[in-house]
N, C-alpha and C positions, 0 to 999 in steps of 0.2 A: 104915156110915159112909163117906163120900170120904174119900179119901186124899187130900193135900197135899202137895207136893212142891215146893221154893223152890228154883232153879232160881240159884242164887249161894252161895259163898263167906264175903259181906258179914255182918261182924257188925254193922253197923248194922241188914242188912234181918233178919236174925235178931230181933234188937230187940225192933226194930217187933211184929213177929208175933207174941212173947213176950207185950210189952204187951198187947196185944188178944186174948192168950188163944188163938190159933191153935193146933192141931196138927201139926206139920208133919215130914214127913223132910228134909233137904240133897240135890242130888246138881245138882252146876256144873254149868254150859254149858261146853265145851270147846272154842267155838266162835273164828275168826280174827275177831276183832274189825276189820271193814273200812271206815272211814269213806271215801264216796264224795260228788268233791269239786261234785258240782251239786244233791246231796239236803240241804235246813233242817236246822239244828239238831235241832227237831220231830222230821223226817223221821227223822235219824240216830239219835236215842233210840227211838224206836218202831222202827224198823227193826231197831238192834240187839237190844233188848226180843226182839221176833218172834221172832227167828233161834234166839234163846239158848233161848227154850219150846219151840220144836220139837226144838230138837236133843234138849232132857231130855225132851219127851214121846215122841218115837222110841222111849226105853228104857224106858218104862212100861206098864203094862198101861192097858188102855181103860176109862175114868171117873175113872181118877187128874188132878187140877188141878195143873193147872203153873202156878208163879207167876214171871213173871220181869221185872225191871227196869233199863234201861240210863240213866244219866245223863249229860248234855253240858255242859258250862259253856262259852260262847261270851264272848270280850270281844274284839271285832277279827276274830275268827277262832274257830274249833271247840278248845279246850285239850284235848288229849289226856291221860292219866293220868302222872302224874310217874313217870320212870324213876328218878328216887334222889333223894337230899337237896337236892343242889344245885337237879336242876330242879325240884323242889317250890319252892324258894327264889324259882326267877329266877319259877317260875308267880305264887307269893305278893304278889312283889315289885312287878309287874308290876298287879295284878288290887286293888294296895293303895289304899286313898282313892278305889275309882271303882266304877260300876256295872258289871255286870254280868248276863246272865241266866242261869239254870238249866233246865234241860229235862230231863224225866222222861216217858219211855217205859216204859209199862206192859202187861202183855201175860198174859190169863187163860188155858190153854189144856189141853180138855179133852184127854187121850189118847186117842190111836186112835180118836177123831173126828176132828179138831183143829178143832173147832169154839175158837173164838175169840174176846176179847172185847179189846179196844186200849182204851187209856187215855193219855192224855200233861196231864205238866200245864207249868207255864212261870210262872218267878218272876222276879223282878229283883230284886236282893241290893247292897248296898251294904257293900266289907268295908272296916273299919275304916283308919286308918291306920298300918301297921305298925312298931313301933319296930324296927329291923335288929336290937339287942343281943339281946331277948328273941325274936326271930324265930330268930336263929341257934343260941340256947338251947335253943329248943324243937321245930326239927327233930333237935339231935342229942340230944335226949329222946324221941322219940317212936318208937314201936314198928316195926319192920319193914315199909314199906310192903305192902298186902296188894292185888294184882293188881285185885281186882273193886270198890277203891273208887276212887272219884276223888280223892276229895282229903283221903284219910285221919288228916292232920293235924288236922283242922275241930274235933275236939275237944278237942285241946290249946291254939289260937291264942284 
């Protein structure tokens, strides 16, 4: 049987996996997250993707899959992951009543070949209009930001 290896933290991308029945062990990327500023959004999601499987297939034996995925929200600019409450707020705030895109970079890779398979996909998202009272509510409800999501909030707003 392959082994399966998810290459994130994310209990979102846990989830998913769950759902569909996957088998799989955890073990993150440990990697410096570098957005560089003449690479697409695209680019940036697949890139970090990339980066993240190699580093966790490095530590596997050969035929284990590495699953790994990076996500970008661009409105204006590339948003990076909220550092705490507030700038989830001002990200929220900002990102409120208007479109925006999503970008997911996808990245299969076997160990100790690293043969490789890329994937990226790209949505356009329209978040609702936020009421401040219940926005402020429910950032200071919500659980511990966790490093590997973007925008960890998405299930409570």
């Amino acid at each position: 049987m392959i082994r399966i290896v998810l290459a994130s933290n994310s209990p979102r991308r846990k989830e998913l996996l769950e759902r569909v029945g996957v088998e799989f062990s955890v073990d993150a990327s440990s990697i410096e997250e570098v957005v560089r500023d003449h690479e697409t959004p695209e680019q940036i999601a697949m890139g970090l993707a990339l980066e993240k499987g190699l580093d966790v297939a490095s530590r596997h034996e050969e035929g284990t899959l590495i699953i790994a995925a990076d996500t970008i929200v661009y409105h204006n600019e590339v948003m990076g992951k909220p550092q705490d409450a507030e700038d989830a707020r001002n990200m929220l705030t900002s990102l409120s009543g208007s479109l925006h895109q999503v970008y997911t970079g996808f990245a299969i890779i076997e160990a100790g070949t690293n043969k490789k398979l890329l994937i990226s996909n790209a949505l356009t998202s329209n978040l609702k209009v936020l009421v401040m009272k219940k926005l402020t509510v429910t950032l200071n409800q919500v659980r511990p930001m966790v490093k590997q999501e973007p925008m960890p909030f998405k299930e409570r707003v």
